[in-house]
MIKOLVEX-651594 format. One record per residue (C-alpha): residue number from 1; x, y, z. Coordinates in Angstrom, 3 decimals, decimal comma, m for minus. Example, Ala and Ser with C-alpha at 12.3 -4.5 7.8 and 13.67 -1.06 7.14 Angstrom:
<sites>
nr:c1:c2:c3
1:12,300:m4,500:7,800
2:13,670:m1,060:7,140
</sites>
This chain:
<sites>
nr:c1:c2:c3
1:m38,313:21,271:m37,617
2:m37,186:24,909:m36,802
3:m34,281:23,332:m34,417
4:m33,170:21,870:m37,621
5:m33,428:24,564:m40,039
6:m31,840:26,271:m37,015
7:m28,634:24,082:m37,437
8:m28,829:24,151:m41,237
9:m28,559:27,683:m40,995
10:m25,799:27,738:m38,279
11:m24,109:24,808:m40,611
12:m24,388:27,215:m43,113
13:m22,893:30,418:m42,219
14:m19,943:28,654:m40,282
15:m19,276:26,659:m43,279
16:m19,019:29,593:m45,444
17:m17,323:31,647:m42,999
18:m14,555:28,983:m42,626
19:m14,245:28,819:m46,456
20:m13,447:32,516:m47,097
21:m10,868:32,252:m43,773
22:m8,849:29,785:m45,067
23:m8,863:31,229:m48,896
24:m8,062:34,461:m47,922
25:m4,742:35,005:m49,407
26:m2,728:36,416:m46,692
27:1,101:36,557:m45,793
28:0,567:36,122:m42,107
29:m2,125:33,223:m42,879
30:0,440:30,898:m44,488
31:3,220:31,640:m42,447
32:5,220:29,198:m42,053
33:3,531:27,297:m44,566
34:4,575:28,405:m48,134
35:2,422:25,715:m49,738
36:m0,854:26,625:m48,164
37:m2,308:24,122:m48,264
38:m5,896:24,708:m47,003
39:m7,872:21,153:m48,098
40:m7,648:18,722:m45,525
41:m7,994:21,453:m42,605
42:m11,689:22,754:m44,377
43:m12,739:19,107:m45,030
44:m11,370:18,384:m40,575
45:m13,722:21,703:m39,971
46:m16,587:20,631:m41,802
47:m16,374:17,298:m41,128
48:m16,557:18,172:m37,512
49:m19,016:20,895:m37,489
50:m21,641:18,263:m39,708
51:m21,049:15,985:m37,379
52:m21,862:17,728:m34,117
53:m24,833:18,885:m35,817
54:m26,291:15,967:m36,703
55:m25,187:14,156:m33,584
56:m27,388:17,244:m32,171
57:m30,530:16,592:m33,856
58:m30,683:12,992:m33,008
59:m30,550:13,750:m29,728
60:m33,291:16,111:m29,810
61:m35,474:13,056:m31,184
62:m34,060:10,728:m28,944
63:m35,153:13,291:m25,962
64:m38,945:13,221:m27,397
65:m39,095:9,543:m28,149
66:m37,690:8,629:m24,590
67:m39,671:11,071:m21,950
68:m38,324:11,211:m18,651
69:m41,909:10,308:m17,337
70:m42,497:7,414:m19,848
71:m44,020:4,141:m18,167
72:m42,224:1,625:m17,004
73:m43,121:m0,828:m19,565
74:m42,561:1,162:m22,563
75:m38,654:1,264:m21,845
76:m37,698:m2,032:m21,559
77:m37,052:m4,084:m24,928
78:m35,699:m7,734:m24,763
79:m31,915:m6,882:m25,564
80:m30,113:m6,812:m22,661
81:m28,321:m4,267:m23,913
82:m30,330:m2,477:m27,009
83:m28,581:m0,788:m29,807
84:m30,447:2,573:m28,977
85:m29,303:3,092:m25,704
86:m25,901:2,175:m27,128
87:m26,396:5,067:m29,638
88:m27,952:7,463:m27,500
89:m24,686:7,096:m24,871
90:m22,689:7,992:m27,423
91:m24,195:11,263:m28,536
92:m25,165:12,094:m25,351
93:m20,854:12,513:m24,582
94:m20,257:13,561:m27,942
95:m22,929:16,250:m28,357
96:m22,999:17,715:m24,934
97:m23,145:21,470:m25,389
98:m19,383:22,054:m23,501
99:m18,015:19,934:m25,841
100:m19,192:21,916:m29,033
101:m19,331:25,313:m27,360
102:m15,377:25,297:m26,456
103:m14,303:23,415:m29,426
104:m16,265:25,480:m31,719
105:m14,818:28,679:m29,616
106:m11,432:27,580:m30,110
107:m11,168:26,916:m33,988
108:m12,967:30,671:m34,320
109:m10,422:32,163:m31,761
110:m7,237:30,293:m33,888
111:m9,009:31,510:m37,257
112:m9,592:35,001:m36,235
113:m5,962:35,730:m34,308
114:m3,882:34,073:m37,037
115:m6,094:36,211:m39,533
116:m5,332:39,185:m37,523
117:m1,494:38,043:m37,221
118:m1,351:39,001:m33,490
119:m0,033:35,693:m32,046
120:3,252:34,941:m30,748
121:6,018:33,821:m33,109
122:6,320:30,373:m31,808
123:2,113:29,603:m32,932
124:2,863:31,009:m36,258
125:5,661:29,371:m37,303
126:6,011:25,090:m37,105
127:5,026:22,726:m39,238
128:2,103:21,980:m36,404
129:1,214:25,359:m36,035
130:m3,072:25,319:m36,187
131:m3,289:22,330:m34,624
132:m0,726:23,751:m31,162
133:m2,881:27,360:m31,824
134:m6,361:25,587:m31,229
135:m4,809:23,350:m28,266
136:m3,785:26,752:m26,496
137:m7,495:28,130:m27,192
138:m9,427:24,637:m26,090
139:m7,430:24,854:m22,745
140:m7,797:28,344:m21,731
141:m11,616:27,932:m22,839
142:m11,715:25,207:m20,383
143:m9,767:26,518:m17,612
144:m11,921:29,698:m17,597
145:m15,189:27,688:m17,894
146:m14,243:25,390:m15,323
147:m13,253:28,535:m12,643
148:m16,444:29,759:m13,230
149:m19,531:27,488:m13,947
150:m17,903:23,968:m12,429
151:m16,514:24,938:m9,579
152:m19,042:24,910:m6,846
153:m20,028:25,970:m3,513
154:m23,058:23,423:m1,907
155:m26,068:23,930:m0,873
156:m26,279:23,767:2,754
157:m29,911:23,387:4,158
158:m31,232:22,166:7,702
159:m33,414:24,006:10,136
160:m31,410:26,491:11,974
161:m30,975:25,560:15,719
162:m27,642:26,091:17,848
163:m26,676:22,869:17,256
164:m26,806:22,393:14,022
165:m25,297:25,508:13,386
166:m22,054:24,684:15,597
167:m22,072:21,254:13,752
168:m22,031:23,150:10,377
169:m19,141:25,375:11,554
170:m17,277:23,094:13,235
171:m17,297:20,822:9,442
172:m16,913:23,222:7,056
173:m19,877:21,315:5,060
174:m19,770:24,776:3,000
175:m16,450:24,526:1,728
176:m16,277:24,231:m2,322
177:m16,297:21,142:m4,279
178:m13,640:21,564:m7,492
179:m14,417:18,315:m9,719
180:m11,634:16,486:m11,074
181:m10,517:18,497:m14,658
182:m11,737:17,359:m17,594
183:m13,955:14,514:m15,901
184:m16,428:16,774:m14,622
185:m19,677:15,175:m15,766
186:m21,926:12,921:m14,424
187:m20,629:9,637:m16,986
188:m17,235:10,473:m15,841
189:m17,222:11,261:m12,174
190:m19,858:8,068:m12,266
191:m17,798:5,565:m13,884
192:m14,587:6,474:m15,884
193:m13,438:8,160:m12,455
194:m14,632:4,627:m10,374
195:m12,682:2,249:m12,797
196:m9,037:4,077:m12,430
197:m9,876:4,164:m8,706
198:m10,425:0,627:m8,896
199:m7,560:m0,210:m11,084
200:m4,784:2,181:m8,406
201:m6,409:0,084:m5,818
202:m5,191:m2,644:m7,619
203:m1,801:m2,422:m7,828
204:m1,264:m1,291:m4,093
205:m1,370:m3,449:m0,814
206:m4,707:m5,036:m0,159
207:m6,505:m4,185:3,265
208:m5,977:m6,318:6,278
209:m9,606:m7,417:8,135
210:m10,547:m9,212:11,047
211:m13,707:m10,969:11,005
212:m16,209:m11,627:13,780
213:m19,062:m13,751:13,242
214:m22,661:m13,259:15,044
215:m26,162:m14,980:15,055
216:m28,489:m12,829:14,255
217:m32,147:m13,434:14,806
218:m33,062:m16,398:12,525
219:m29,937:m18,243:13,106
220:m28,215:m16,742:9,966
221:m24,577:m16,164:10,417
222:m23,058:m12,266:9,541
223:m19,670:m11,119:9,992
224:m18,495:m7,410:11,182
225:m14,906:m6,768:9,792
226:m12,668:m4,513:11,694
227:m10,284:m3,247:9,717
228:m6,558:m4,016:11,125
229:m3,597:m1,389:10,122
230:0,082:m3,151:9,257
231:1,530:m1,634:12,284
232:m1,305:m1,769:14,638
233:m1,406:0,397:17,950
234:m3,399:m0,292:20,934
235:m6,622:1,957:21,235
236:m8,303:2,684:23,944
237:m11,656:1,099:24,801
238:m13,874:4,351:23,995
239:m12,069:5,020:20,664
240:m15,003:6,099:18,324
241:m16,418:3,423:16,048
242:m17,228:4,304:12,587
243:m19,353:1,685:10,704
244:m19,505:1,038:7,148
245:m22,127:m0,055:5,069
246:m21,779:m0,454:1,448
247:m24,250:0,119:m1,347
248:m26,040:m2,947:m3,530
249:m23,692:m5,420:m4,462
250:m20,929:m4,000:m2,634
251:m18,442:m5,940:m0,915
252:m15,703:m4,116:2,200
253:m13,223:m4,231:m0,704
254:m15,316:m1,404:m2,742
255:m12,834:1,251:m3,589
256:m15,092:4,214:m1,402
257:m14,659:1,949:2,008
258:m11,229:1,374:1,594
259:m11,119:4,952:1,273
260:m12,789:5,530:4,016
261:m11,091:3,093:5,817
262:m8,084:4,911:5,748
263:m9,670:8,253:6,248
264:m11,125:6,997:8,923
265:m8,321:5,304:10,291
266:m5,775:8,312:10,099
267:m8,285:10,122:12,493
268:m7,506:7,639:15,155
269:m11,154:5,978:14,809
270:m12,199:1,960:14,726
271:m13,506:1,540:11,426
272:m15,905:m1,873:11,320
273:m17,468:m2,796:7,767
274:m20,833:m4,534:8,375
275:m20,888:m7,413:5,655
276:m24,324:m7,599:5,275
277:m26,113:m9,930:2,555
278:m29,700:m10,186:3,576
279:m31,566:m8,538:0,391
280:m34,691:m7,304:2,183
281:m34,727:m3,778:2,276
282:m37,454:m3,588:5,226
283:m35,423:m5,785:7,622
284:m33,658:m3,780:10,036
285:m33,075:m6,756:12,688
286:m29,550:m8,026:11,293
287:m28,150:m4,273:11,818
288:m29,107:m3,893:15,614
289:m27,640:m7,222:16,678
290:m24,867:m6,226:14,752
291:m25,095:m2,801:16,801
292:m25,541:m5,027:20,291
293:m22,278:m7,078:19,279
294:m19,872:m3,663:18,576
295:m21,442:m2,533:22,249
296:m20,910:m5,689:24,139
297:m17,489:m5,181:23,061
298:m16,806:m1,291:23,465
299:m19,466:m0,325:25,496
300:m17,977:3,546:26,301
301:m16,953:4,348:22,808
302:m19,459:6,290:20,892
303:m20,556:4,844:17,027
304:m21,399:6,935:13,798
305:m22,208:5,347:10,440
306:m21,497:6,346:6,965
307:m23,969:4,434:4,066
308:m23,145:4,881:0,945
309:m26,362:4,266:m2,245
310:m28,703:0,827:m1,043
311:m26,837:1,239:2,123
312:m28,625:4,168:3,254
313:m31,887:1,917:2,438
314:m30,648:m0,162:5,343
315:m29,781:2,752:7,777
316:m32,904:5,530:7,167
317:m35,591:2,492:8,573
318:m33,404:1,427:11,431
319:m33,287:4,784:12,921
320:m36,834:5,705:11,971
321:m37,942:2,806:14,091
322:m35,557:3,721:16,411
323:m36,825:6,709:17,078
324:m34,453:8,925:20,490
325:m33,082:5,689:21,090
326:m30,661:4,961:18,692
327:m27,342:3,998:19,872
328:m25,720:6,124:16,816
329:m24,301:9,801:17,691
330:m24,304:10,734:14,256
331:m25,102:9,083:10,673
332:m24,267:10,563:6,716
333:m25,611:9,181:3,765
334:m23,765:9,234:0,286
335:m25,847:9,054:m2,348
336:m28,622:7,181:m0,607
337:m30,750:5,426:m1,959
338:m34,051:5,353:m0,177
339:m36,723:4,155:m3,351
340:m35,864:1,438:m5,104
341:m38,711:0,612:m6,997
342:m38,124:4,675:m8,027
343:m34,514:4,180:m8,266
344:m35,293:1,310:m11,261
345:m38,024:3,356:m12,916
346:m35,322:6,348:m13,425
347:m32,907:3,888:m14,061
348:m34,837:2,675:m17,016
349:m35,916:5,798:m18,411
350:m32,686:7,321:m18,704
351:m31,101:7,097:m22,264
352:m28,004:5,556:m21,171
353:m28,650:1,660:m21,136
354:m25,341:0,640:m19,184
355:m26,915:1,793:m15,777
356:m29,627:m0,259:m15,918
357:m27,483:m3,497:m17,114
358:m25,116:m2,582:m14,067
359:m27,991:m2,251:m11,800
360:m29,586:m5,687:m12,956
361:m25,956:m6,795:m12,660
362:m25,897:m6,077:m8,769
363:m29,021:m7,110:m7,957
364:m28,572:m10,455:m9,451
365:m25,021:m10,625:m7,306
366:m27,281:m9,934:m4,198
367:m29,714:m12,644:m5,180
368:m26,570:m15,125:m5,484
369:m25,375:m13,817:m2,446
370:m28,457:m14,472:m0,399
371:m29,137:m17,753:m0,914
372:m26,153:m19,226:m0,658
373:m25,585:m18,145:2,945
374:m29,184:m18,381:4,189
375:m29,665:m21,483:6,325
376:m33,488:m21,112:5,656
377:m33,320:m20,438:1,914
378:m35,709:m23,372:m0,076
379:m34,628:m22,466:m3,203
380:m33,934:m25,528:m5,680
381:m31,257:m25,061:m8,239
382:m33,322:m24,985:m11,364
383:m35,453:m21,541:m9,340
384:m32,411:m20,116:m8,225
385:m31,079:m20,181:m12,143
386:m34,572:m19,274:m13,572
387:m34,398:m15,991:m10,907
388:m30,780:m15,125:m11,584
389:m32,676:m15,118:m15,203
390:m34,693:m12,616:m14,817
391:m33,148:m9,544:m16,903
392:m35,428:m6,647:m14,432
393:m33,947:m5,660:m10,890
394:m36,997:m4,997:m9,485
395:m38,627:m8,128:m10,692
396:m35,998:m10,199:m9,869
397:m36,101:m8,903:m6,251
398:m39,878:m8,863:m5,943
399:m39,519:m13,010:m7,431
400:m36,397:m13,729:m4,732
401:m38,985:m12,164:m1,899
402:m41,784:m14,664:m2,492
403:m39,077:m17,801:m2,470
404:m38,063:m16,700:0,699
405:m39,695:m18,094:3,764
406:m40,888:m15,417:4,467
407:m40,405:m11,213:5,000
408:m40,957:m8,889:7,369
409:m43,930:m5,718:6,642
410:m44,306:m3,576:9,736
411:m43,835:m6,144:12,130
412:m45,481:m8,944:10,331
413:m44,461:m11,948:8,634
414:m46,141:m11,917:4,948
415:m46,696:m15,665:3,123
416:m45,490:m16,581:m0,071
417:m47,945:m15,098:m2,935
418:m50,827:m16,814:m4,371
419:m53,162:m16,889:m6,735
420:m49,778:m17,107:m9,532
421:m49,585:m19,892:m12,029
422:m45,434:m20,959:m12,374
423:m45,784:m20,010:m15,643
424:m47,341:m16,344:m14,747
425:m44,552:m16,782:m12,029
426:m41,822:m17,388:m14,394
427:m42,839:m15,329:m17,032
428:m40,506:m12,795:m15,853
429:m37,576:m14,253:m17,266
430:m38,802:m15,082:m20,958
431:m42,062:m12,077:m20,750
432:m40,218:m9,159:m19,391
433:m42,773:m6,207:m20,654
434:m46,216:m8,491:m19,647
435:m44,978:m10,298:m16,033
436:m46,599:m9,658:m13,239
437:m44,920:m6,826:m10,863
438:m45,503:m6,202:m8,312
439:m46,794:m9,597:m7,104
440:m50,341:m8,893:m6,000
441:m49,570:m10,363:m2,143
442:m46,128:m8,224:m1,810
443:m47,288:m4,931:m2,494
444:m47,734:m3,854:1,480
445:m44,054:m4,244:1,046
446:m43,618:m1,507:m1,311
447:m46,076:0,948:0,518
448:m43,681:1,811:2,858
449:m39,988:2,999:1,878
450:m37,962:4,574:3,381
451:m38,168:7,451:1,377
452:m41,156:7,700:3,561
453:m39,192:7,433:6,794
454:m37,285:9,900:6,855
455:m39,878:12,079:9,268
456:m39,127:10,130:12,190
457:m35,501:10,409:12,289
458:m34,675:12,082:15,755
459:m31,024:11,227:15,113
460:m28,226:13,834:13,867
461:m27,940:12,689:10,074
462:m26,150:14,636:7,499
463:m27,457:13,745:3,723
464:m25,018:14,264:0,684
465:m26,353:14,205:m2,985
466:m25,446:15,296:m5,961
467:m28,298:16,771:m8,635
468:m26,978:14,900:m11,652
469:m26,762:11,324:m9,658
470:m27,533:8,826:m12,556
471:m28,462:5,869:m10,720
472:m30,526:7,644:m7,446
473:m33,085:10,546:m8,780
474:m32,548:13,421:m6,996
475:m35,849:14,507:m7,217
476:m37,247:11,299:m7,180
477:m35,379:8,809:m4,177
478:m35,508:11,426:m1,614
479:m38,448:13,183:m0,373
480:m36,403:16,393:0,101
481:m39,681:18,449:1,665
482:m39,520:15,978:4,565
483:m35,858:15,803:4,981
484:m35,414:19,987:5,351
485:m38,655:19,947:7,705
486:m36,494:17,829:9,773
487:m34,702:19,380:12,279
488:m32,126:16,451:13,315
489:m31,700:16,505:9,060
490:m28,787:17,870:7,401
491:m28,759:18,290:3,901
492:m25,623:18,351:1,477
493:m26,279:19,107:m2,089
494:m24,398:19,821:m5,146
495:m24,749:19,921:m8,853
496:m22,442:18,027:m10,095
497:m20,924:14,735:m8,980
498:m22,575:11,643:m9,866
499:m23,721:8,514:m7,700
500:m20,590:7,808:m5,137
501:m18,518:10,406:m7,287
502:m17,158:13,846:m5,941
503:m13,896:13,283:m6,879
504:m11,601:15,993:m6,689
505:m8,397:16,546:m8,578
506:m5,947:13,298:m8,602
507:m7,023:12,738:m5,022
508:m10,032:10,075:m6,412
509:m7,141:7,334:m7,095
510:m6,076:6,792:m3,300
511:m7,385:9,331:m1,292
512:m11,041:10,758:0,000
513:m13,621:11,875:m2,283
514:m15,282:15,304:m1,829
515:m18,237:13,580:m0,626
516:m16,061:11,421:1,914
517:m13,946:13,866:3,406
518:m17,066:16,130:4,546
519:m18,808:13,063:5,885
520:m15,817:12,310:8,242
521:m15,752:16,365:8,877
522:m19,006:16,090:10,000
523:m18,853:12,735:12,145
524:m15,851:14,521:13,669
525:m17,679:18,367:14,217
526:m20,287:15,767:16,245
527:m18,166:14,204:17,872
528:m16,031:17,261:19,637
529:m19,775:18,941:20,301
530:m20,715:15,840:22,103
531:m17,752:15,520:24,288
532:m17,227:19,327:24,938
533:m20,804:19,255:25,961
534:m20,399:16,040:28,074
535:m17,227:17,370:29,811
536:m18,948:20,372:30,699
537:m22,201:18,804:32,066
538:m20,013:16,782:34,553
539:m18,656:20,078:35,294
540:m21,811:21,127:36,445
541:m22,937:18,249:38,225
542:m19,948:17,875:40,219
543:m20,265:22,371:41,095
544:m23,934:21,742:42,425
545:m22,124:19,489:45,334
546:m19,508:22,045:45,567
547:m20,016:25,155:48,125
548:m17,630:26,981:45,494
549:m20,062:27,717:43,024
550:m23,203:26,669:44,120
551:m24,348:29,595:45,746
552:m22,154:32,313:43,327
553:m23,802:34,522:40,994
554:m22,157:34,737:37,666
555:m21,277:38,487:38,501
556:m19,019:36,655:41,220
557:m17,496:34,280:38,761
558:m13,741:34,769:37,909
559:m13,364:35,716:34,202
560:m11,572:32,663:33,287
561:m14,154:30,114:34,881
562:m16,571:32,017:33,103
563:m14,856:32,042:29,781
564:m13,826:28,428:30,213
565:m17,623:27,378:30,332
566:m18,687:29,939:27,630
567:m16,153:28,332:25,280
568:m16,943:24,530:26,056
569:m20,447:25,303:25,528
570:m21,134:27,770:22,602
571:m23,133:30,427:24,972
572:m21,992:33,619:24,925
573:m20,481:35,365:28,551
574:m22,887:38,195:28,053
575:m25,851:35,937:27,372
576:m25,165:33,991:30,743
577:m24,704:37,735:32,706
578:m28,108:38,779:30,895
579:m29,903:35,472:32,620
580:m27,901:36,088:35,901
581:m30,565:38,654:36,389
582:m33,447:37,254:37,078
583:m31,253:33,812:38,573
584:m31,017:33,195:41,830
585:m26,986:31,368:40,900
586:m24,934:30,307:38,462
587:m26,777:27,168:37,946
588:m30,411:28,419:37,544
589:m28,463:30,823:34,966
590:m27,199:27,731:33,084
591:m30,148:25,965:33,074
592:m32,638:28,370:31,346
593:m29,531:29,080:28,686
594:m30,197:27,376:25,016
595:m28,263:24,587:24,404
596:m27,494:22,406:22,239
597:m31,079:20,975:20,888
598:m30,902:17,681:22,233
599:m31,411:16,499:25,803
600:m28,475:17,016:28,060
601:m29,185:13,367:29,190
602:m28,517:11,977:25,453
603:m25,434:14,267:24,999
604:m23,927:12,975:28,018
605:m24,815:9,525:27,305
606:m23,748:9,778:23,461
607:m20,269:11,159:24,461
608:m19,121:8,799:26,500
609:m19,516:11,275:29,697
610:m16,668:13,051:29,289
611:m13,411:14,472:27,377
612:m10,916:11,665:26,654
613:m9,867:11,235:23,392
614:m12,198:13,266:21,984
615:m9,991:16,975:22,661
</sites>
């Protein structure tokens, strides 16, 4: 009640304040425009003030009705797509607070200069002449709020060792984002910014791929897709490998891979998308044989990976069980999604109903997907249409686990559930508020997400996320206490940007995102540390079997050897002559200096061994 006697009020004095503005008989007012006719521009300015305001309060009681901590159950309704959500989508663009702020600024900024007569000839004369006036004020409104409260500089966090700290320089990760004009908010960088991407991508030349088939370990068949350039070049054997992997649903023909493709491609780098379709989010099997295949192959070239959303679901438990061993030098994660049981919870609460249909949407397509190429799926075709039914994501994935033959939990096969009737089975797809979920024998496999994983990372991983990410909850996907205790962690945050958004000016259509363009910064910072690192280390194996330096001080050094190895390494000249002091040579002196925070073993090994292509 006192935010609406609040608007009343406001409703009130603009109204009446509009009314004596435009019958005010003045000159200057109704230049020219002898007729002054005021009528149809009071009823446009109430009109559109009444509106906003009401648009306002029913979003306030939308807001209480639908808590962002409501159960799960007391979301859903059995419309697949409910009239309120509908409703609530609509206000939630058309009452946004920027929106009615500016335009409200500039029809009190056109009153109160062509009251004061102080504008330019050219807005007070024309037959168009209020209309051009409040144009001019809307933009400049815009163009100053968007210099200075949407353009943004990230937030940067990770724990602050040498090597992260090169890594950081080396990337510019800090640089600012600058969203595209006009589409700066989360519905727009989300989806209205995705579908002209999508529809550019369209009308240009589709991507060439070559496909490679493996077996992975239950005889399934999956297929690693290089991607092959129209006028292909011959690349060396330890070219660096970047692999793909797509988000739920996705396909290598997603308009962020191509990108990425490209990106990647104009770098010099072997881009592979791995086409993965196995929906079993614990399974991390299918992506190290697809790892042992890319190494067979190119067994000097070092590999980084970019997920992007359920991708990052895939990647987080594979190096987590991996633990120092992990034949990645680097990994980034767009948008990750590492909950999705949360993921569909937020999903659901949100007021905006399309995100959960597109959600259900994708998960239904991965469903589809996986049972028509696994050799060991038992599904009949009167289950698999009763699951593809089922009008819940996370239902509909916990139903397609217990028709499988079976899951992996830590190691362990689990056995279709029991103790379900078919009709308590079914039930999802006609009793979506009152099925059972999680199925009583299948919730071990929800105990332990990768949300929970993260700890046990030990490889270099940079995470980028955006605060106002409508389909992954910041707060809510990623446990971000873990992630900045973390040292091998980096973390990429911004405030605006949506879920696989970041686009940036008219770049979005063809080019790299934001988001994109600091991942492949970063895999590239890595990959120059790496091989700087690794050059130098053979350096200094090959000087301990040389009487030329073996037995020198660093005080005996030439200035250029010495400044060569301070500049490969990141340690300071005067920091190696400070340890020369209590060193017997040059090597003890480089072996108690700090480098880089991983083993010099690993760097070696993760480089390749030495310079090449990586200068």
């Amino acid at each position: 009640m006192p935010f609406l006697h609040a608007s009343l009020g406001s409703l009130h004095a603009v109204t009446r304040a509009v009314t004596q503005l435009f019958t005010r008989k003045s000159s200057t007012w109704n230049n020219g425009n002898p007729s002054g006719s005021k009528k149809p521009l009071l009823l446009a300015g109430l009109t559109f003030t009444a509106l906003l305001t009401a648009l306002s309060i029913y979003k306030l009681k939308v807001r209480n009705k639908m808590s962002y901590r409501s159960t799960l159950h007391s979301v859903h309704s059995h419309s697949d797509f409910p009239a309120q959500s509908v409703l609530a989508s609509t206000t939630s663009s058309l009452s946004s607070p920027r929106l009615r702020n500016i335009t409200l600024s500039s029809f009190f900024l056109t009153s109160l200069f062509r009251f004061l007569g102080i504008l330019p000839t050219k807005f007070r004369t024309g037959k168009n002449n209020f209309l051009t006036t409040t144009m001019f004020f809307y933009v400049s409104s815009w163009m100053i709020y968007y210099r200075f409260y949407v353009i943004e500089s990230p937030h940067l966090n990770y724990v602050r060792t040498f090597y992260n700290v090169q890594i950081c320089l080396r990337s510019r990760l800090s640089r600012k984002f600058y969203p595209f004009p006009f589409l700066t908010s989360t519905h727009s960088q989300t989806v209205l910014c995705t579908v002209l991407a999508d529809s550019m991508w369209m009308l240009l030349r589709p991507l060439n791929w070559r496909e490679e088939s493996f077996k992975s370990w239950d005889g399934n068949t999956f297929t690693l897709d290089y991607y092959t350039p129209p006028s292909p070049t011959p690349k060396p054997p330890s070219t660096p490998i970047l692999l793909l992997l797509y988000g739920i649903g996705g396909t290598r023909n997603d308009h962020y891979i191509k990108r990425l493709t490209l990106a990647s491609e104009s770098r010099g780098w072997r881009t592979v998308v791995f086409s993965y379709w196995r929906l079993d989010w614990m399974e991390t099997r299918d992506l190290a044989n697809a790892l042992k295949r890319i190494k067979e192959k190119y067994p000097d070239a070092p590999i980084s990976c970019v997920a992007c959303s359920a991708g990052a679901h895939v990647l987080v438990p594979y190096l987590s069980k991996c633990g120092d061993s992990s034949p990645f030098v680097c990994c980034v994660s767009i948008s990750g999604c590492l909950d999705f049981e949360r993921t569909y919870k937020f999903v659901s609460a949100t007021q905006n109903g399309s995100y959960r249909l597109m959600l259900n949407r994708c998960m239904r397509r991965c469903v589809s997907r996986h049972h028509e190429r696994d050799i060991n799926s038992t599904l009949t075709e009167e289950e698999k249409v009763g699951l593809e039914s089922i009008k819940r994501a996370d239902v509909m994935y916990d139903r397609h686990l217990g028709r499988c033959e079976g899951f992996m939990v830590d190691g362990e096969w689990m056995k279709k559930p029991k103790g379900l009737t078919e009709e308590e089975w079914w039930g999802a797809v006609t009793d979506i508020k009152n099925c059972v979920y999680p199925t009583p024998s299948h919730e071990p496999h929800y105990d332990n997400p990768a949300r929970n994983m993260v700890k046990n990372i030990q490889t270099t991983l940079l995470m980028i996320h955006s605060r106002d990410d409508t389909m992954v909850s910041f707060n809510d996907a990623v446990d971000w206490e873990e992630v900045e205790r973390n040292q091998h962690i980096i973390s990429l945050q911004t405030n605006r940007g949506g879920h696989i958004g970041f686009h940036e000016w008219l770049g979005f259509l063809t080019g790299t995102s934001w988001a994109e363009a600091a991942a492949l910064d970063f895999v590239s910072a890595v990959l120059e540390t790496n091989a700087q690192t690794g050059f130098l280390l053979d350096v200094m194996e090959r000087s301990k079997k040389s009487p030329k330096y073996r037995d020198q001080s660093i005080a005996e050094l030439k200035p250029e050897v010495l400044a060569g190895f301070s500049s490969a390494s990141g340690v300071s000249s005067s920091h190696l002559r400070e340890r020369d002091s209590s060193a017997e040579n040059f090597m003890d002196a480089w072996q108690t200096a700090p480098h880089l925070g991983e083993s010099p073993q690993r760097r070696r090994s993760l480089s390749g061994g030495g310079g090449g292509i990586f200068f």
